[in-house]
DOGUDO-688554 format. One record per residue (C-alpha): z, y, x; residue in three letters. Coordinates in steps of 0.05 Angstrom, whole numbers, padded with zeros to 5 digits, always signed. Last residue first. Example, Ala and Ser with C-alpha at 12.3 -4.5 7.8 and 13.67 -1.06 7.14 Angstrom:
2
+00143-00021+00273Ser;+00156-00090+00246Ala;
END
This chain:
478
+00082+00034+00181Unk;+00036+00007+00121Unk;-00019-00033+00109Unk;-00067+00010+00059Unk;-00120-00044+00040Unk;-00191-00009-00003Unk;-00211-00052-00057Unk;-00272-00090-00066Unk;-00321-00123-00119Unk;-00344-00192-00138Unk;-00408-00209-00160Unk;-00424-00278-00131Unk;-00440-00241-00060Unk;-00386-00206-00061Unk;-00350-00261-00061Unk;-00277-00255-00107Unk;-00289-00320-00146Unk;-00224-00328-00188Unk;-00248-00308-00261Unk;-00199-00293-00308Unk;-00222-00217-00325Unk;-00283-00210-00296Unk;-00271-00165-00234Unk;-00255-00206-00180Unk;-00224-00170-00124Unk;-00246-00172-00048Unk;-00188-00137-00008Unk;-00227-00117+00063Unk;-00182-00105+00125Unk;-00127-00064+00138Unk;-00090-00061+00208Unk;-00143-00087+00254Unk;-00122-00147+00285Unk;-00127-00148+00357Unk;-00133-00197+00410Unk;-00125-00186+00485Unk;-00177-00166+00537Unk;-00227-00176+00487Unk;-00218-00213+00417Unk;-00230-00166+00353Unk;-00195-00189+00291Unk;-00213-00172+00221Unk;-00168-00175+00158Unk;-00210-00215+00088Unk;-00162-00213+00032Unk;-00159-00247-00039Unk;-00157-00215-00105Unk;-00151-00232-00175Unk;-00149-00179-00228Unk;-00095-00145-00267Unk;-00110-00085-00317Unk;-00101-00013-00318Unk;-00127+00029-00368Unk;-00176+00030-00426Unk;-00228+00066-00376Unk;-00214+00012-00321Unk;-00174+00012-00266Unk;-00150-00052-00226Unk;-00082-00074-00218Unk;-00071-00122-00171Unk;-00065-00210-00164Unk;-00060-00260-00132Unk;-00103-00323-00136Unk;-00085-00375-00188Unk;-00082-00441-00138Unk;-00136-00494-00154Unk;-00105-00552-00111Unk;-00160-00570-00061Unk;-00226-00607-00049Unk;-00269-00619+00018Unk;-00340-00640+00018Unk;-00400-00662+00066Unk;-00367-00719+00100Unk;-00370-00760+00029Unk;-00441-00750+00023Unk;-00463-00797-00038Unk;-00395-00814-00058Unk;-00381-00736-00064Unk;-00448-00716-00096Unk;-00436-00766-00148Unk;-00367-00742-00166Unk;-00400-00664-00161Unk;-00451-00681-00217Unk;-00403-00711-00255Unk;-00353-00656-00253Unk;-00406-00612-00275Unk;-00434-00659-00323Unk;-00362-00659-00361Unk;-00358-00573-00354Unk;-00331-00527-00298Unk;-00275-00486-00307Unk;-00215-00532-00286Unk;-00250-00560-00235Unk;-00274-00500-00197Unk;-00334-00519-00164Unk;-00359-00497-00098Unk;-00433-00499-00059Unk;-00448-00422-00056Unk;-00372-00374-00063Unk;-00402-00342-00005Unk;-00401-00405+00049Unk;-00427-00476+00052Unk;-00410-00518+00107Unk;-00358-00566+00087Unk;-00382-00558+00011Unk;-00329-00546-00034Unk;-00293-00578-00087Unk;-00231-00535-00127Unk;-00190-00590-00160Unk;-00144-00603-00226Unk;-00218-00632-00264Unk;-00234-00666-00203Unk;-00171-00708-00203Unk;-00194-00787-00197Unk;-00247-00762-00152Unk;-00204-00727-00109Unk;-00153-00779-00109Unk;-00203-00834-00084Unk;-00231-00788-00036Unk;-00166-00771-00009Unk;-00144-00853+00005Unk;-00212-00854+00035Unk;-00216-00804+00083Unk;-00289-00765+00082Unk;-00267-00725+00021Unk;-00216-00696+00055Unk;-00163-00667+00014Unk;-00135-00600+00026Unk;-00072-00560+00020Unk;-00084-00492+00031Unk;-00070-00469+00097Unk;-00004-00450+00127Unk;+00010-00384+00166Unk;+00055-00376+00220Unk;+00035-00451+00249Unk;+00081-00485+00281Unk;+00084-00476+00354Unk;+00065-00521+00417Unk;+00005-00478+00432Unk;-00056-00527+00438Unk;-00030-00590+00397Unk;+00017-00543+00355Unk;-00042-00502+00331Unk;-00094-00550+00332Unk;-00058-00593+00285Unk;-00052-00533+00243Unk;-00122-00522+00258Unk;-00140-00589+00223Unk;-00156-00575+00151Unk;-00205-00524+00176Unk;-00253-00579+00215Unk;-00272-00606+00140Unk;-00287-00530+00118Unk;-00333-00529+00179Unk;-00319-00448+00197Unk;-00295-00479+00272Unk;-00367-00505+00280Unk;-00396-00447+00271Unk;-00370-00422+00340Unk;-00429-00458+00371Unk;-00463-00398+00395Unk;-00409-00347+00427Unk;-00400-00289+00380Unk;-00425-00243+00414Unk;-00477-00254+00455Unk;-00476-00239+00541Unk;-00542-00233+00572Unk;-00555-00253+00646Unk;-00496-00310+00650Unk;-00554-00367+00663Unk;-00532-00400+00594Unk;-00549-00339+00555Unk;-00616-00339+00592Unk;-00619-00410+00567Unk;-00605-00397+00494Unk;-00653-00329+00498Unk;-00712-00377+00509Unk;-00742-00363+00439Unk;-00715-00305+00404Unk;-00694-00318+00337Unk;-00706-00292+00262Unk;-00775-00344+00251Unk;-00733-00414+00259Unk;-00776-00480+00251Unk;-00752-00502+00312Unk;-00678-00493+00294Unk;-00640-00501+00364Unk;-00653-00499+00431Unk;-00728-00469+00435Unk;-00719-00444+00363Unk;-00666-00393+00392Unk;-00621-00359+00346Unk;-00628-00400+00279Unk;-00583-00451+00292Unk;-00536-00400+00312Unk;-00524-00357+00244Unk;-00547-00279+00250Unk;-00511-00220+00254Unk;-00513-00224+00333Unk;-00472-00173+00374Unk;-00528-00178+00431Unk;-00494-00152+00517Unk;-00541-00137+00569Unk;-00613-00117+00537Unk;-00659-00106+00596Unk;-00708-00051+00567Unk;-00782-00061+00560Unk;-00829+00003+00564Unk;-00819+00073+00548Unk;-00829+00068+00474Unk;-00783+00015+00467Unk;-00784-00066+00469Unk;-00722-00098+00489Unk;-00711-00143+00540Unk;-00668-00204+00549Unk;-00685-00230+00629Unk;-00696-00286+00665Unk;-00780-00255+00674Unk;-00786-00244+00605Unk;-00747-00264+00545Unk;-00768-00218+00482Unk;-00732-00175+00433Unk;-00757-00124+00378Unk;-00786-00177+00338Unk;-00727-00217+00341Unk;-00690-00157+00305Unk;-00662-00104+00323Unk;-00609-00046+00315Unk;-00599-00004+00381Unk;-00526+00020+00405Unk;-00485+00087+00379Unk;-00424+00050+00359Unk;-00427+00069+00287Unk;-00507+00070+00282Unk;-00503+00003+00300Unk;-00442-00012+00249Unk;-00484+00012+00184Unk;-00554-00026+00210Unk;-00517-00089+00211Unk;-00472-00068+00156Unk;-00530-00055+00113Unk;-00564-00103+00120Unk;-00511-00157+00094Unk;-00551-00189+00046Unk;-00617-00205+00088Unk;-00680-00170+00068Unk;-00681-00119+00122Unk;-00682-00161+00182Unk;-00647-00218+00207Unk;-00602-00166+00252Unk;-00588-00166+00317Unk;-00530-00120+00345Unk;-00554-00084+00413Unk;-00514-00064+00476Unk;-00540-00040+00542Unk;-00484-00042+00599Unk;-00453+00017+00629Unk;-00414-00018+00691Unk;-00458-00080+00684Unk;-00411-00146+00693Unk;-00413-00147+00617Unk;-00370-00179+00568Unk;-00333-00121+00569Unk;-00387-00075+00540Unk;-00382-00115+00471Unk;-00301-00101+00468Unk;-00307-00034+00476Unk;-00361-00026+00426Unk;-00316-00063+00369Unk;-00257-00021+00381Unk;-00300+00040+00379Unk;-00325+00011+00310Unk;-00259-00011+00298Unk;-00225+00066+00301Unk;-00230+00082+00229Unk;-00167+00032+00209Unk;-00117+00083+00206Unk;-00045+00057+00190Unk;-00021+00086+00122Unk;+00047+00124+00119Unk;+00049+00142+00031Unk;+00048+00207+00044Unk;-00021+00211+00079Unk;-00057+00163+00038Unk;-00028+00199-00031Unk;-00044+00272-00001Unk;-00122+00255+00016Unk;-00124+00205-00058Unk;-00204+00213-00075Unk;-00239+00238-00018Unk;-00191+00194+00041Unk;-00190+00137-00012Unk;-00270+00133+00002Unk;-00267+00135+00073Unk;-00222+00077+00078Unk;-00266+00039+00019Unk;-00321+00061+00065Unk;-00286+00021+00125Unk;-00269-00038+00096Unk;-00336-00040+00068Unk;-00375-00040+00128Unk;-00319-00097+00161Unk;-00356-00142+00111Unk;-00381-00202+00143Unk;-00366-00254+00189Unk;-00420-00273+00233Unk;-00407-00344+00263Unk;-00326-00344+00270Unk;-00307-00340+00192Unk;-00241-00381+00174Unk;-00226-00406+00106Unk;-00165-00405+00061Unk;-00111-00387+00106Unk;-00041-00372+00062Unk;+00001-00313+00042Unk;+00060-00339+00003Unk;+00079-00304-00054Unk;+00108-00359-00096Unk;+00046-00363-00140Unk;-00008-00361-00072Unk;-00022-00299-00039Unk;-00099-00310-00008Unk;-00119-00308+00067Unk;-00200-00306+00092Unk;-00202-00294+00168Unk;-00256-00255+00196Unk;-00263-00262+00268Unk;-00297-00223+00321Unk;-00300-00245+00391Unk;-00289-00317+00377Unk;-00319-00358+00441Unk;-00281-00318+00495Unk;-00276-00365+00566Unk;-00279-00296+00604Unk;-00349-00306+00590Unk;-00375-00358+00549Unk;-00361-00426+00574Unk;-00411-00485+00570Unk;-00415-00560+00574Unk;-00437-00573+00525Unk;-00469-00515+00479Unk;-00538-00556+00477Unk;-00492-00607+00429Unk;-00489-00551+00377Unk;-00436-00574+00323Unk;-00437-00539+00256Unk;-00471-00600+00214Unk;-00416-00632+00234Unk;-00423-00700+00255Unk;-00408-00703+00318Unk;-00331-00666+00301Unk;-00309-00708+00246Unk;-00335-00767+00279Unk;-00288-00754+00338Unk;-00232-00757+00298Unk;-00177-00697+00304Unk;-00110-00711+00341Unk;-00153-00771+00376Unk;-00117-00756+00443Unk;-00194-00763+00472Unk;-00211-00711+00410Unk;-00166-00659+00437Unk;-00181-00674+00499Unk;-00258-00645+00488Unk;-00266-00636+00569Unk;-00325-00585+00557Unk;-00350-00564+00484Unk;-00290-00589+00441Unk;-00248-00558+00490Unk;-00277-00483+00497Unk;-00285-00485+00426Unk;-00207-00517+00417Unk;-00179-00461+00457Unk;-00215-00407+00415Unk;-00188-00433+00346Unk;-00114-00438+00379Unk;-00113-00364+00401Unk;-00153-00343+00340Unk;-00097-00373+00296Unk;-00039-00339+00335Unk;-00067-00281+00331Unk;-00073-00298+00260Unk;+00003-00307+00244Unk;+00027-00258+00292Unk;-00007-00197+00250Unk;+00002-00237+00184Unk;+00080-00236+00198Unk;+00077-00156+00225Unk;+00034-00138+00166Unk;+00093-00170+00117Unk;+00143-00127+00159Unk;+00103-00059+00153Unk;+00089-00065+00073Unk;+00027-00082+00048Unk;-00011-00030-00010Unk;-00081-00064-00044Unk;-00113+00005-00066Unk;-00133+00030-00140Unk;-00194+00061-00134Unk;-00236-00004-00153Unk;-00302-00007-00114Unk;-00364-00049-00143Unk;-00414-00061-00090Unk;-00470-00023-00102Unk;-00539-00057-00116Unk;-00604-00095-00075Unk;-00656-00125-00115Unk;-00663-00198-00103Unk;-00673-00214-00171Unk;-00641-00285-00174Unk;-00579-00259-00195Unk;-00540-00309-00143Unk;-00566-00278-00087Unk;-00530-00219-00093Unk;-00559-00166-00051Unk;-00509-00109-00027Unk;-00511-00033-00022Unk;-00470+00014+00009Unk;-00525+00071+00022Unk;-00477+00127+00029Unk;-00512+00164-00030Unk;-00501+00099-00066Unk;-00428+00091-00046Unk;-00409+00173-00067Unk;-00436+00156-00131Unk;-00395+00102-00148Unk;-00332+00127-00112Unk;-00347+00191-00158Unk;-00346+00150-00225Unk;-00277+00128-00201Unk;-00260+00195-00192Unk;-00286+00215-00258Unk;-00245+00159-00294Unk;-00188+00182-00253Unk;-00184+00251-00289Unk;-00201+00221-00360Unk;-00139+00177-00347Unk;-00094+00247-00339Unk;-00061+00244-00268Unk;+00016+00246-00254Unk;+00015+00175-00272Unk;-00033+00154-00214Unk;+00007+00205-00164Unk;+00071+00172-00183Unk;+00047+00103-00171Unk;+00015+00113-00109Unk;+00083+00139-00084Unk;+00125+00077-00109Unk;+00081+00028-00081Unk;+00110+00014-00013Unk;+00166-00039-00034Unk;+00150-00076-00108Unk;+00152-00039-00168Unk;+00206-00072-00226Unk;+00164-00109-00268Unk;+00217-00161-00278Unk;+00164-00213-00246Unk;+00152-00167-00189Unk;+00096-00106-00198Unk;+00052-00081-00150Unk;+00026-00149-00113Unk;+00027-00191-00183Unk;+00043-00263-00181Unk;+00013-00293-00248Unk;+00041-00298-00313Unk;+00010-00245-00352Unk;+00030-00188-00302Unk;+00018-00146-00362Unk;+00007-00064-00349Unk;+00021-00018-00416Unk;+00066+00015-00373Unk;+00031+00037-00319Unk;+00001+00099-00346Unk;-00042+00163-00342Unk;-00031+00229-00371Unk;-00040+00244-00442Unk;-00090+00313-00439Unk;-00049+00367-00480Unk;
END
């Protein structure tokens, strides 16, 4: 008789687990998902696991990591054993990051225009000018219907006491949603009766979601959309070309685009097209080398000023990257209550500034304890994790810090989550964090899921996909 699969040999080892609590008694909304694992041999879910795999190269889910060197594209890993939150803990996050976006948008229309919030010196100026982030040909501007962050992706992780916390926003071209959605699809083949027993909100409407919200920013009552894409070798291909073909609208690139006579227009093979409405995939220095980047090849010079004119509406606003500066981050609780008069709903991680003195001083005394990052650097690029690294590591990051102060922020190194993973042996805990997505139109909406990134080397706590890290699929409950 085939030995059926089991939980029991599972070790929280120490660290906050999201299935099990610290007796190992199962936490609310797993109890289901459990059952169904242990009701099935571990030869059984070794083929469905081996199916996932397949099922994501015939779909084409593919990702470059830069970090190999080989620029050869390959699957991203997906674990079959889902992320499960309960209703109430959605309904926290939920008002937590609405509340977020709220305040995030309010300070981009500010900074850029009447910039109060730097008058009533709640956030130095110099923190502001000198980021890397800010587009000074954005003064002065509004987007339409004042919208800057049309689609967010906010990174939260679970610290030890099980507190969900902000580690990082994402307001230029957050990535991802793609595998949200095939990991979705995926637990639909593998686990139909598990997903539907177990009350899981759908998350397969965002592409229509995401469409609606693009045709708002239109005046045009059936407006021309496109999403504009760096071209085939960036990372996140896929997903460009993956949520085009979604929402039914053209994929391009700068190629494909040209400014003539006021006008975006788009080259088919019945002539130019007026484009209306440009979900961008690609950062804003590089959109327009006639305002920004003149050395950029991906952008489309003069759209910047036919932008400003109102006759093409992008998504997100240029100038938004400012708000993903990881020195600008440890201020949005200031934001928060400066703009809305409210705590924040969710904290950040405590952070040091490396620009402050007093911080500097403690970050370079403690950069063993201390996770350093680059203010502008993002995909696990530009960070050190204290504890792991070696002497000449820390030295090298000491130097960098005195050199370019402004450039680096540090925090506590805080031992990530974590979920059971599956593996041929059996199950075993890995770290995760959580990436939900939230579309800003006539109101703003976070999808109910989002994309769990787990690490899967055991111990590590880098979760990018693009440093090798894999994904689970989120079930967020009724």
């Amino acid at each position: 008789m085939t030995e059926r699969f089991s939980f029991s040999a599972y070790s929280l080892e120490g660290f906050y687990d999201e299935m099990f609590d610290e007796s190992g008694e199962l936490r609310e909304g797993y109890g289901y998902l459990k059952r169904a694992f242990e009701n099935l041999s571990a030869g059984d879910l070794a083929n469905r696991h081996l199916a996932a795999e397949r099922a994501m190269l015939a779909m084409g889910i593919t990702f470059n990591v830069y970090s190999e060197g080989q620029g050869t594209e390959r699957t991203m890993p997906f674990d079959i054993v889902p992320r499960i939150l309960t209703g109430s803990e959605w309904k926290h996050l939920e008002r937590g990051l609405v509340q977020r976006t709220e305040a995030l948008n309010l300070f981009l229309q500010d900074i850029y225009n009447d910039q109060k919030i730097l008058k009533d010196k709640v956030i130095p100026r110099e923190v502001i000018e000198s980021s890397k982030s800010f587009l000074r040909p954005c003064l002065g501007l509004t987007p339409p219907g004042g919208i800057w962050c049309h689609i967010t992706g906010t990174d939260l992780i679970r610290a030890d006491n099980g507190e969900m916390l902000v580690l990082e926003d994402n307001l230029r071209c957050p990535s991802g949603v793609s595998y949200m959605l095939e990991n979705r699809e995926l637990s639909k083949q593998l686990f139909p009766e598990v997903l539907a027993r177990t009350g899981v909100q759908p998350v397969s409407d965002y592409p229509a979601r995401l469409l609606s919200m693009l045709e708002r920013l239109s005046v045009r009552p059936e407006p021309t959309v496109a999403v504009l894409t760096p071209g085939i070798y960036n990372s996140a291909y896929f997903e460009h070309s993956y949520l085009a073909q979604q929402m039914g609208v053209e994929l391009v690139d700068s190629r494909d685009l040209v400014v003539d006579d006021g006008y975006v227009k788009m080259r088919t093979t019945r002539g130019f097209e007026v484009v209306d409405v440009i979900y961008r995939r690609i950062d804003d220095t590089f959109l327009d080398p006639q305002a920004f980047n003149p050395d950029s090849l991906l952008g489309i010079p003069g759209i910047f000023e036919v932008y400003r004119k109102g006759r093409v509406a992008l998504a997100n606003a240029p100038g938004t990257g400012v708000a993903d500066d990881k020195v600008v981050y440890a201020y949005v609780p200031q934001m928060i209550r400066y703009y809305l008069g409210q705590d924040p709903v969710i904290g950040n991680v405590p952070t040091y500034i490396c620009g402050e003195a007093e911080d500097r001083k403690y970050v370079l005394d403690h950069i063993d304890e201390l996770v350093v990052k680059e203010a502008n650097e993002a995909g696990g690029y530009g960070m050190m994790i204290g504890p792991k690294a070696t002497r000449r590591e820390h030295a090298l990051f000491r130097r960098r810090i005195k050199d370019n102060p402004r450039n680096y922020i540090a925090q506590p190194t805080i031992s990530l989550s974590r979920v059971p993973c599956f593996f041929n042996e059996g199950a075993e805990g890995r770290h995760v964090d959580f990436r939900p997505y939230i579309l800003y139109g006539d109101r703003i909406h976070v999808i109910p899921g989002g994309l769990t990134r787990v690490a899967l080397r055991k111990g590590s706590l880098v979760v990018n996909s693009s440093q090798g890290g894999g994904g689970k699929d989120t079930w967020v409950l009724y």
